[in-house]
DSSP file (Angstrom, degrees, kcal/mol; ACC not computed):
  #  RESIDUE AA STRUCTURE BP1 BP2  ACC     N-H-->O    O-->H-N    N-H-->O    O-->H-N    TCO  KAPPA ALPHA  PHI   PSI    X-CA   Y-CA   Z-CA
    1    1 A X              0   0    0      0, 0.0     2,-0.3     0, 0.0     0, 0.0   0.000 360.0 360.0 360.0 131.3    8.0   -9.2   51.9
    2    2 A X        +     0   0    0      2,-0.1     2,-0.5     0, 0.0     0, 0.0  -0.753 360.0 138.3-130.5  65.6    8.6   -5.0   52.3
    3    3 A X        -     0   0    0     -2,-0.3     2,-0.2     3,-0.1     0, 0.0  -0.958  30.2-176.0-112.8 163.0   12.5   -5.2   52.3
    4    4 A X        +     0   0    0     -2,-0.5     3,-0.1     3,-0.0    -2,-0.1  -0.765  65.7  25.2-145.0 161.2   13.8   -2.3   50.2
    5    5 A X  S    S+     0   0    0     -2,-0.2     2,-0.4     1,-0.2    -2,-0.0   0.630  88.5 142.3  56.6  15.9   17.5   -2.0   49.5
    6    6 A X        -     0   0    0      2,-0.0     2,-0.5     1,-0.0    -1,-0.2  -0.853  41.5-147.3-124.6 126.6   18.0   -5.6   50.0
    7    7 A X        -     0   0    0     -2,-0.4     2,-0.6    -3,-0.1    -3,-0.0  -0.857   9.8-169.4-111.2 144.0   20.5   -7.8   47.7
    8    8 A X        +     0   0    0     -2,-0.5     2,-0.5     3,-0.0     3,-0.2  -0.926  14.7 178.8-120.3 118.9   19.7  -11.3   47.0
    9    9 A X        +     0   0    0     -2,-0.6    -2,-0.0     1,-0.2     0, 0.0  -0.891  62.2   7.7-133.9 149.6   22.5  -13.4   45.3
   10   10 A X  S    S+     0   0    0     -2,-0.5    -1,-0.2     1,-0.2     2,-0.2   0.959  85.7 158.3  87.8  47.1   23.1  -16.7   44.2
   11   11 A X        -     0   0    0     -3,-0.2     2,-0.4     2,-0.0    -1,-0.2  -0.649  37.5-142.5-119.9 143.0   19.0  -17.3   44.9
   12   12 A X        +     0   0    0     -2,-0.2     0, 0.0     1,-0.1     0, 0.0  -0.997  32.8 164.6-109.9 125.0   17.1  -20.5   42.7
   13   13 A X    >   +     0   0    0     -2,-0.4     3,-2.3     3,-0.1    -1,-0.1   0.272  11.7 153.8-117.6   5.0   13.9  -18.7   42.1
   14   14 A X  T 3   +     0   0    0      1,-0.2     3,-0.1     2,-0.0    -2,-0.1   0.047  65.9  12.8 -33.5 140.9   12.6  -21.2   39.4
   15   15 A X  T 3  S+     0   0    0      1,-0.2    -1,-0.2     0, 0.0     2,-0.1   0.414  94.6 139.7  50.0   7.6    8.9  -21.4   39.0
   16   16 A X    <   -     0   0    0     -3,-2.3     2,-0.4     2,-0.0    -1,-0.2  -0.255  43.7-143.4 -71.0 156.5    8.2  -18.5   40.9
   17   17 A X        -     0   0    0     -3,-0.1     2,-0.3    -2,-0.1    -3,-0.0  -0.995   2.3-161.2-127.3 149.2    5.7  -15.9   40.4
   18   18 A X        -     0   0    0     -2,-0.4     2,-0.3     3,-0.0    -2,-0.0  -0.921  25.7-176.8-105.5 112.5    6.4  -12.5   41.2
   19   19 A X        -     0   0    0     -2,-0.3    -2,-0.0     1,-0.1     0, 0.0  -0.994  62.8 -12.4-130.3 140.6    2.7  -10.7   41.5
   20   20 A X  S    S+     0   0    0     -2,-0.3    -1,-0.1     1,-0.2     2,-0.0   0.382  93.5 149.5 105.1  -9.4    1.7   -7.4   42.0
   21   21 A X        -     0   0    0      1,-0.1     2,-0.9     2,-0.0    -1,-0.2  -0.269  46.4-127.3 -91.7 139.1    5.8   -6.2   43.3
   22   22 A X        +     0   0    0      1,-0.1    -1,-0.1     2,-0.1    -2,-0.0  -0.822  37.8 161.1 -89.3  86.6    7.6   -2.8   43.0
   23   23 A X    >   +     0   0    0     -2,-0.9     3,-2.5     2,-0.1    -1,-0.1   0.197  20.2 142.3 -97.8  22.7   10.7   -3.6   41.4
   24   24 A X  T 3  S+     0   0    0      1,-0.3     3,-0.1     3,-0.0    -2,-0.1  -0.166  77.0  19.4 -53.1 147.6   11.4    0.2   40.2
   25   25 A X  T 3  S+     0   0    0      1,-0.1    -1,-0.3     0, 0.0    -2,-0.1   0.260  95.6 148.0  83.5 -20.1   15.0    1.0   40.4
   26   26 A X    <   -     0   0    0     -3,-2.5     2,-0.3     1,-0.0    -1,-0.1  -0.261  38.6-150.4 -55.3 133.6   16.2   -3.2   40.4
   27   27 A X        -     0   0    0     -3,-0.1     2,-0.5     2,-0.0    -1,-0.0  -0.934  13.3-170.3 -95.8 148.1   19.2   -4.1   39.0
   28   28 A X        +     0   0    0     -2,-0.3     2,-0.3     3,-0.0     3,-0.2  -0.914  18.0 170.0-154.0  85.7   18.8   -7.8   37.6
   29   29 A X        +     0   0    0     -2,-0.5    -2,-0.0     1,-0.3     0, 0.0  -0.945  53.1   8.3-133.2 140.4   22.1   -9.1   36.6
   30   30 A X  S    S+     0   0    0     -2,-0.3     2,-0.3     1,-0.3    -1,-0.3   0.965  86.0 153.6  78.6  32.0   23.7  -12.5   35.4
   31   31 A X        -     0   0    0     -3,-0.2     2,-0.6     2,-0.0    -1,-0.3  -0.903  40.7-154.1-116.9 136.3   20.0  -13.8   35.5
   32   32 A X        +     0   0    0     -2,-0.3     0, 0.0     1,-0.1     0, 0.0  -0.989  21.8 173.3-120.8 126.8   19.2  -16.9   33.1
   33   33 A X    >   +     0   0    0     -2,-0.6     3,-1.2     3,-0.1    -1,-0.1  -0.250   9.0 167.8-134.3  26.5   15.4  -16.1   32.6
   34   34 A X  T 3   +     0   0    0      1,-0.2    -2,-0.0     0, 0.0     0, 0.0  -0.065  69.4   1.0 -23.5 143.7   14.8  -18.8   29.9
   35   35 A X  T 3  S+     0   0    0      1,-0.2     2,-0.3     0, 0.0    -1,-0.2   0.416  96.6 142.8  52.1  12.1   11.0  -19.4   29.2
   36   36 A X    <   -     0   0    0     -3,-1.2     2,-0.3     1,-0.1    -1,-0.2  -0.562  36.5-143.6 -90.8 142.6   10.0  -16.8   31.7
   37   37 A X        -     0   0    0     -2,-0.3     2,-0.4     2,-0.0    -1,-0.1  -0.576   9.9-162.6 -97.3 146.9    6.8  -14.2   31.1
   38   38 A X        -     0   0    0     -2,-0.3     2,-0.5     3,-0.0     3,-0.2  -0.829   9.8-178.7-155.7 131.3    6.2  -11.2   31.7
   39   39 A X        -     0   0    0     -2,-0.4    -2,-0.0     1,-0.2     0, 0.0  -0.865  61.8  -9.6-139.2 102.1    2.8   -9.7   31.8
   40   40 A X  S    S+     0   0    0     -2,-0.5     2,-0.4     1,-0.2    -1,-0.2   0.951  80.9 153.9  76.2  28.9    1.5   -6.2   32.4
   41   41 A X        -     0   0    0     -3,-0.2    -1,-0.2     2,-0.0     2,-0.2  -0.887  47.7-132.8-128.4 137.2    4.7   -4.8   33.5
   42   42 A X        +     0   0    0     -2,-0.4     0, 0.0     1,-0.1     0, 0.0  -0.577  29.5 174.6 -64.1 150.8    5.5   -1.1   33.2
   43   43 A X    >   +     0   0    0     -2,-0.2     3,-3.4     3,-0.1     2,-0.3  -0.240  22.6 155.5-143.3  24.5    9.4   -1.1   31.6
   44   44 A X  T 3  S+     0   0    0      1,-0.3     3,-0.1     3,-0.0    -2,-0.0  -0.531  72.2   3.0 -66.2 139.8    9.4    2.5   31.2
   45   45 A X  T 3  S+     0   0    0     -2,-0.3    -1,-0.3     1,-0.2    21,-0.0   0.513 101.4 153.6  67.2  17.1   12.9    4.1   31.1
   46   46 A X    <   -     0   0    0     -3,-3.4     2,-0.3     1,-0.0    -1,-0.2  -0.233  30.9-151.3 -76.7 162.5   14.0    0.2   31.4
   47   47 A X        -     0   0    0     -3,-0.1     2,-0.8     2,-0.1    -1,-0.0  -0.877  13.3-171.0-150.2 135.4   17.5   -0.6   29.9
   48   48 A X        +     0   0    0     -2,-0.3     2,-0.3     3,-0.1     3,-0.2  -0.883  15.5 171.2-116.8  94.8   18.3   -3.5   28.6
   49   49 A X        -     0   0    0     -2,-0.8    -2,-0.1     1,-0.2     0, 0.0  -0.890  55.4 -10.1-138.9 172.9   22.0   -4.0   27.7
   50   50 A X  S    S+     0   0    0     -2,-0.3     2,-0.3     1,-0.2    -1,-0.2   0.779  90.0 137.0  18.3  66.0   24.3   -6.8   26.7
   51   51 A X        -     0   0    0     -3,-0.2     2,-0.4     2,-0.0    -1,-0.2  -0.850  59.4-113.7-126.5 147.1   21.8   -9.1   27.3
   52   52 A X        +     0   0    0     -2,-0.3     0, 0.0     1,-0.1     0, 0.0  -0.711  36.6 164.3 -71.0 117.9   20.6  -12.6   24.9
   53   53 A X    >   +     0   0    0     -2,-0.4     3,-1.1     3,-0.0     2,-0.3  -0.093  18.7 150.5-140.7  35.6   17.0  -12.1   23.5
   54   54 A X  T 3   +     0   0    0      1,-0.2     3,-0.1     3,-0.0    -2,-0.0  -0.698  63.8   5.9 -54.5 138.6   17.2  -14.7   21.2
   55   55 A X  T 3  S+     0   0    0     -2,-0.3     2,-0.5     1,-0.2    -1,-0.2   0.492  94.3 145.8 -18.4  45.1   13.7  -16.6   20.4
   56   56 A X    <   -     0   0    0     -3,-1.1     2,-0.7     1,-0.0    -1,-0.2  -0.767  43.9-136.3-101.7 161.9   11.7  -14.3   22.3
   57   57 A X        -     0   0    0     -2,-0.5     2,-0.8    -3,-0.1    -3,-0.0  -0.765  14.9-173.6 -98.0 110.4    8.6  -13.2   21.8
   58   58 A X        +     0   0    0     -2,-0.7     2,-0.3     3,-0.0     3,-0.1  -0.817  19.3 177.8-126.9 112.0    7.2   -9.6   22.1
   59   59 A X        -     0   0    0     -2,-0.8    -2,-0.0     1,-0.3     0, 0.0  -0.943  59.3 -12.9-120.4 136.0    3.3   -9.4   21.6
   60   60 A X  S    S+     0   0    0     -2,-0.3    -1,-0.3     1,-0.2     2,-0.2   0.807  83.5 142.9 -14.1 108.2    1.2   -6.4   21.9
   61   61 A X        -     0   0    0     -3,-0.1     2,-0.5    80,-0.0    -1,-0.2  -0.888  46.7-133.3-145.2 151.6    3.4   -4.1   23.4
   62   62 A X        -     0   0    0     -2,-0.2     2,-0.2    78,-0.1    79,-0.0  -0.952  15.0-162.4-114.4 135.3    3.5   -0.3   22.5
   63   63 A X    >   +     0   0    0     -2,-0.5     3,-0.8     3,-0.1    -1,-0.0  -0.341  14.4 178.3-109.4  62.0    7.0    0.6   22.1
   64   64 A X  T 3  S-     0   0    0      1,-0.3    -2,-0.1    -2,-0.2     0, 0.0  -0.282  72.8  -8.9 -53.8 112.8    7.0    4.8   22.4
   65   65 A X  T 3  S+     0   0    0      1,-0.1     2,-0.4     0, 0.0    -1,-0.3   0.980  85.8 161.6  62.4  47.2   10.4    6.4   22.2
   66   66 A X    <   -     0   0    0     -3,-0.8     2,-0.3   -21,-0.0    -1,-0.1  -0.834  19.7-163.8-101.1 140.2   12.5    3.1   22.3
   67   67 A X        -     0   0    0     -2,-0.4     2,-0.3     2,-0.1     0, 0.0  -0.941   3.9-162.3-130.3 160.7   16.3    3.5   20.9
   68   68 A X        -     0   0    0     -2,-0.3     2,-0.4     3,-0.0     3,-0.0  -0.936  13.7-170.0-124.7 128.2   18.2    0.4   20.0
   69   69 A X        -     0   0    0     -2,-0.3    -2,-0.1     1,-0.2     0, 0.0  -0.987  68.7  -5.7-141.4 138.2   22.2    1.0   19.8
   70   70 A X  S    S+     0   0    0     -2,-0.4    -1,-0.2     1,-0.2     2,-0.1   0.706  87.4 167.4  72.7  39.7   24.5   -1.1   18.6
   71   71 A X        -     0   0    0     -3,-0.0     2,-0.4     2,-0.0    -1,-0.2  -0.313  31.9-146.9-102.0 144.6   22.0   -4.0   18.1
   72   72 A X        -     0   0    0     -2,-0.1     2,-0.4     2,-0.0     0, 0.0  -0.918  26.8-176.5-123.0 128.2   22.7   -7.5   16.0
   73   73 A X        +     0   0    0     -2,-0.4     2,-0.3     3,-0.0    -2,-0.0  -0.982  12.4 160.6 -96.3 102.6   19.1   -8.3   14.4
   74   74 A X        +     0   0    0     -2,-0.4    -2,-0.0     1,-0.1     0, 0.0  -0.736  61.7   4.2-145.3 122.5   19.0  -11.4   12.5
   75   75 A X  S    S+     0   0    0      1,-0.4    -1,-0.1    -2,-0.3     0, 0.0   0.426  77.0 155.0  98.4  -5.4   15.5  -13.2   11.8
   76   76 A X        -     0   0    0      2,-0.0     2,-0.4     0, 0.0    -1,-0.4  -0.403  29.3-162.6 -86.8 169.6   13.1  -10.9   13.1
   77   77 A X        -     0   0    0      2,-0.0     2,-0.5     0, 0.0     0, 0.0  -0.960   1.3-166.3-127.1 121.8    9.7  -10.9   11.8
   78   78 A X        -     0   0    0     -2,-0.4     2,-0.2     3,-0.0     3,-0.2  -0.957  20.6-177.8-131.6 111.9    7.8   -7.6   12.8
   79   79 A X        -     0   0    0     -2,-0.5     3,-0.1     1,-0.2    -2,-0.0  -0.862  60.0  -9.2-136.2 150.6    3.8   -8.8   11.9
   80   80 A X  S    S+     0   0    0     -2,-0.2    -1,-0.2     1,-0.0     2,-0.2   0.852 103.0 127.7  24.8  66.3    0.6   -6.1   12.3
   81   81 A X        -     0   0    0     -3,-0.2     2,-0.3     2,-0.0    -3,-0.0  -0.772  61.8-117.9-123.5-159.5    2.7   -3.4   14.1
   82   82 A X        -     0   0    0     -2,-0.2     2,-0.4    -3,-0.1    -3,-0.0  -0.987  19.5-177.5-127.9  96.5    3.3   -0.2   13.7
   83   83 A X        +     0   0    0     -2,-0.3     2,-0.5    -5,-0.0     3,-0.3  -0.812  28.8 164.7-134.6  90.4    6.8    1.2   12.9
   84   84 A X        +     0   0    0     -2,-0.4     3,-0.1     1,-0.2    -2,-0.0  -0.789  60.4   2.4-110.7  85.1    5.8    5.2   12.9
   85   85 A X  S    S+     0   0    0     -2,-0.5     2,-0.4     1,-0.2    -1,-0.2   0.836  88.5 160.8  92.9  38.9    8.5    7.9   13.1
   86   86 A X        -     0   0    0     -3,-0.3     2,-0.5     2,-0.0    -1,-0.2  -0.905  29.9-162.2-120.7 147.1   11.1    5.7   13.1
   87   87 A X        +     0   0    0     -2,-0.4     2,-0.4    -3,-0.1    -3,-0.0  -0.989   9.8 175.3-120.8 110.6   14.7    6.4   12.3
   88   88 A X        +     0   0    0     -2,-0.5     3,-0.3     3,-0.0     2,-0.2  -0.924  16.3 170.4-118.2 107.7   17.7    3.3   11.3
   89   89 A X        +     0   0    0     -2,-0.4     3,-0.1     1,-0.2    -2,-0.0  -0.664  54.2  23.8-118.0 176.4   20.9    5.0   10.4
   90   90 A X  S    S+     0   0    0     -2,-0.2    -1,-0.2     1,-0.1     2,-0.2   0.645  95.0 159.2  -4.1  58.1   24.1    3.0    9.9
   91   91 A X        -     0   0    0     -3,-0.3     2,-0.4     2,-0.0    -1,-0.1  -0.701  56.3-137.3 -23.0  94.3   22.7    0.1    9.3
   92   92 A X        +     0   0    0     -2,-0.2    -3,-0.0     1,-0.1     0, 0.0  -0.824  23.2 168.8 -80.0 130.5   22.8   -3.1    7.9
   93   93 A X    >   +     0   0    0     -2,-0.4     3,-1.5     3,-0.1     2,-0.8  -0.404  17.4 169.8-116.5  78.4   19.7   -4.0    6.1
   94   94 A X  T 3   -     0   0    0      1,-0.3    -2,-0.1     0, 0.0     0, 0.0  -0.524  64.1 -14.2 -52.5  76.0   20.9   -6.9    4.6
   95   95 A X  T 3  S+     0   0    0     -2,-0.8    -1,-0.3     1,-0.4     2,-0.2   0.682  90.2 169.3  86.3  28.0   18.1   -9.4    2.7
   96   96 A X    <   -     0   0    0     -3,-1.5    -1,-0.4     2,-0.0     2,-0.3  -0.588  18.6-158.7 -60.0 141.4   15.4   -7.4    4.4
   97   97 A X        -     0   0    0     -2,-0.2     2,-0.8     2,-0.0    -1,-0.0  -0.746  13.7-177.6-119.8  76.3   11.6   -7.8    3.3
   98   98 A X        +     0   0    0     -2,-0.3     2,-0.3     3,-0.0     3,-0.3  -0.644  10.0 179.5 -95.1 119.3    8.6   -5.8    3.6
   99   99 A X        -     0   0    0     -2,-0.8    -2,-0.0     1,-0.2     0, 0.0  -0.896  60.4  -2.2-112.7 141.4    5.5   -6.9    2.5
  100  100 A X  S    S+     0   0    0     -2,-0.3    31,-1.2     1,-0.2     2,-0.2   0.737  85.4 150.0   4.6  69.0    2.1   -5.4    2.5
  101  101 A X        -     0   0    0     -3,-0.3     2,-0.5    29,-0.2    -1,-0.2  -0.664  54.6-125.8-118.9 151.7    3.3   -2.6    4.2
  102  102 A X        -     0   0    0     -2,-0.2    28,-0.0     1,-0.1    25,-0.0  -0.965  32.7-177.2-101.9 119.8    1.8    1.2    3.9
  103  103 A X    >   +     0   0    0     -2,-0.5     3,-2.2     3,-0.1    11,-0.4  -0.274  21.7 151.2 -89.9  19.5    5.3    3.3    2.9
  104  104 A X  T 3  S+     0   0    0      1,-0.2    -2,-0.1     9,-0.1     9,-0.0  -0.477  76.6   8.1 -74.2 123.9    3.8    6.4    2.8
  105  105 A X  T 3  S+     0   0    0     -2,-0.3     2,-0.8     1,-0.2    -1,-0.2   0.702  91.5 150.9  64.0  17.3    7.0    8.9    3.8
  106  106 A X    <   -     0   0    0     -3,-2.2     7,-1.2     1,-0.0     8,-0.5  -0.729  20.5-179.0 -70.5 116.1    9.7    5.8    3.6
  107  107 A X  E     -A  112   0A   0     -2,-0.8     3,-0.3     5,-0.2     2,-0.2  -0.851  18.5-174.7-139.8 137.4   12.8    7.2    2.7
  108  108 A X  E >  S-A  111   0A   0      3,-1.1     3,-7.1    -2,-0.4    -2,-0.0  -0.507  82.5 -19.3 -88.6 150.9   16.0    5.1    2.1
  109  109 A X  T 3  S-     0   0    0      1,-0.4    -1,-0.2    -2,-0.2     3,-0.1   0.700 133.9 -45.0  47.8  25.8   19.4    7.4    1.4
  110  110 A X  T 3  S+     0   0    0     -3,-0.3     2,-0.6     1,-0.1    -1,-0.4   0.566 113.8 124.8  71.2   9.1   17.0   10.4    0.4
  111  111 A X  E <   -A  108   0A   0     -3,-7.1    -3,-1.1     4,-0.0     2,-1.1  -0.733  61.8-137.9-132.9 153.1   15.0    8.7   -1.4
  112  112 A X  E >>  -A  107   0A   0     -2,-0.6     4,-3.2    -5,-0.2     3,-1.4  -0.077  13.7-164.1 -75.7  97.6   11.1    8.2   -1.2
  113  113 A X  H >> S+     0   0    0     -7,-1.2     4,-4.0    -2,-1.1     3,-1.0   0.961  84.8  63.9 -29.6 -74.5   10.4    4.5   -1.7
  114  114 A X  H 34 S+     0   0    0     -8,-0.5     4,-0.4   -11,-0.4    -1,-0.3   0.661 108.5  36.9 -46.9 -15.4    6.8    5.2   -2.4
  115  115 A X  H <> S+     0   0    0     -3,-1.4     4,-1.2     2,-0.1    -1,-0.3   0.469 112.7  56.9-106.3 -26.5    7.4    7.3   -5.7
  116  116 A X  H <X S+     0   0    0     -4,-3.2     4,-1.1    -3,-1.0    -2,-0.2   0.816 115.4  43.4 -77.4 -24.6   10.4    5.0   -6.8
  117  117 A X  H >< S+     0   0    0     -4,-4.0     3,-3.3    -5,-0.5     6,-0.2   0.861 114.5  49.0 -61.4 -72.2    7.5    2.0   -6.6
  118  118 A X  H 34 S+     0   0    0     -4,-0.4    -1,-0.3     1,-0.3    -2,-0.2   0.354 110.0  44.9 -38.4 -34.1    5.3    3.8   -8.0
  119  119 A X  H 3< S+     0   0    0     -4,-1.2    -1,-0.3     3,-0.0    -2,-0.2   0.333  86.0 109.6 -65.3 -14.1    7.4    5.0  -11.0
  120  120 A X  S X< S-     0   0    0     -3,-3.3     3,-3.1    -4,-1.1    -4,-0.0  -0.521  75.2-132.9-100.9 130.2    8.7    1.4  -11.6
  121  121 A X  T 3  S+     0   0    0      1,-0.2    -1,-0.1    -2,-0.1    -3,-0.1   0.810  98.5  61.8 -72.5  -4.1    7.0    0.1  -14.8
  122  122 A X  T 3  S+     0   0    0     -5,-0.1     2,-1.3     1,-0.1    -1,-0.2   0.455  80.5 131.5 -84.9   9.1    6.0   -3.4  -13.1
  123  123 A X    <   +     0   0    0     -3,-3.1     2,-0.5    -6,-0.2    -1,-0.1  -0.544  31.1 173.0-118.7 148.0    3.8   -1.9  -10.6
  124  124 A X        -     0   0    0     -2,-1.3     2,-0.2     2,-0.0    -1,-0.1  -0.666  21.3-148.9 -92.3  65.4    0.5   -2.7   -9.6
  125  125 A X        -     0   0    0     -2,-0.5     2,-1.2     1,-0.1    -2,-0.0  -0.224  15.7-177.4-127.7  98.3   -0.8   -1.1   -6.8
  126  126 A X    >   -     0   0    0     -2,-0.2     3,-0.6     1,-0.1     2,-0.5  -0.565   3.4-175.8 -76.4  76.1   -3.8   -2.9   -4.1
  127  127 A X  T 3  S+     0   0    0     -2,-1.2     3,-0.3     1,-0.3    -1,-0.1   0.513  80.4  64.8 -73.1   5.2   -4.7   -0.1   -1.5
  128  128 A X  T 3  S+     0   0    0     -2,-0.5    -1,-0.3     1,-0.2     3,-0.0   0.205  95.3  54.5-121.8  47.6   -6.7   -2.8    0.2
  129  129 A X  S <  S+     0   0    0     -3,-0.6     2,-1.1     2,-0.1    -2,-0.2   0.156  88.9  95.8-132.0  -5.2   -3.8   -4.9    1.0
  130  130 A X  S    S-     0   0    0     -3,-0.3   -29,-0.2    -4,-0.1   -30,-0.0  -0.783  78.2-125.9-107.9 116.9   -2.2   -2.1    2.7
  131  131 A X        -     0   0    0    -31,-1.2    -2,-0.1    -2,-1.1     2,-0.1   0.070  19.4-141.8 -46.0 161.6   -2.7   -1.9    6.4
  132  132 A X        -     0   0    0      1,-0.1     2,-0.3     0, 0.0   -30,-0.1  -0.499  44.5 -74.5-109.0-165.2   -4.1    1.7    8.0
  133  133 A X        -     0   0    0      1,-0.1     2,-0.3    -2,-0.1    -1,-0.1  -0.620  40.6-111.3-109.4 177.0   -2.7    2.8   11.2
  134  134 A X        -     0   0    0     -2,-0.3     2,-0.5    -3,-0.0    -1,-0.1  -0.691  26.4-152.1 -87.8 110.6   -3.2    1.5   14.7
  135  135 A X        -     0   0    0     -2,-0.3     8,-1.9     1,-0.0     2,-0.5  -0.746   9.5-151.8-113.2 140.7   -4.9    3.6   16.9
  136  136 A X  E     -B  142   0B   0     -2,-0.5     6,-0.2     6,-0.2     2,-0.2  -0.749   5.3-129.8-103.8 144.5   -4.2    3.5   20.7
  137  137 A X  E >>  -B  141   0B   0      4,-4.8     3,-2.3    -2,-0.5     4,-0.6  -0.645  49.6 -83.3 -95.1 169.9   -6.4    4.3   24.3
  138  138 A X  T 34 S+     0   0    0      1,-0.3    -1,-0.1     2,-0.2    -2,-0.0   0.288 127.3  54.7 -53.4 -20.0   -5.5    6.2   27.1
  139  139 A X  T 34 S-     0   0    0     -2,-0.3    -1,-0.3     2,-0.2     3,-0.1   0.389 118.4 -96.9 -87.5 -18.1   -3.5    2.9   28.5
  140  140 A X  T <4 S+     0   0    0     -3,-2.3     2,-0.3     1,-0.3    -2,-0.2   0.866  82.3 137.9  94.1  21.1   -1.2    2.1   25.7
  141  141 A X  E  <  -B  137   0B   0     -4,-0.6    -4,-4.8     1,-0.1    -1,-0.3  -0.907  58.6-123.9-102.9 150.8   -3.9   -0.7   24.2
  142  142 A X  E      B  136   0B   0     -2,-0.3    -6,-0.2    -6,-0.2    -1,-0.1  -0.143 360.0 360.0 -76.7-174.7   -4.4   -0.8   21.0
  143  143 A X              0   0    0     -8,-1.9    -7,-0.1    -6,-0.0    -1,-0.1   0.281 360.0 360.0-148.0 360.0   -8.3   -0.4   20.2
């Protein structure tokens, strides 16, 4: 199939694969895309709005310059990544947890987590509990 410019509606595409396709520029709307994968696909400059992404799952992906607005988060688990340069301003971070996390330059409300821990007379400090950082190759995998 070479059509360009071509709208498809009302289409059952269940159990298809899609391989190998230029879908740059697609708009993809009103699509229930339950249990569906996706694998190897560039999503640069994609945008993703008022859409359901409850229990999916996002595995090794590098996420470069990504903004989130206006976002409801509830449950997520963010395990071995990398969250580097990152900015969350009016916020809820309601019952949030971080655990063996390297803090080095966290700071809530102007102040620097990593010197309030550290000052705090209960703490014990394991530096080999704290992940280092993630280095990536010339593709965007990590190495």
């Amino acid at each position: 199939m070479s059509e360009t410019n071509s709208k498809f509606y009302t289409g059952d595409l269940t159990n298809s694969t899609i391989e190998n396709a230029n879908l740059s520029e697609t708009t993809i709307k009103y699509a229930n895309m339950k249990n569906a994968q996706i694998i190897h696909v560039d999503l640069t400059s994609t945008t993703v709005r008022a859409s359901n992404l409850s229990d999916m799952n996002v595995e090794g992906n590098a996420w470069w310059g990504m903004h989130m607005k206006q976002c409801d988060v509830y449950g997520l688990h963010f395990e071995a990544g990398t969250l580097e340069d990152a900015k969350v301003s009016n916020s809820h971070l309601v019952n949030a947890t971080f655990e063996n996390c390297a803090i080095d330059g966290l700071v809530i409300n102007g102040v620097s987590i990593k010197e309030l821990i550290e000052n705090h007379p209960d703490y014990r400090f394991n530096g080999e509990a704290v992940p280092q950082k993630v280095q990536y190759n010339e593709e965007g995998a990590r190495v």
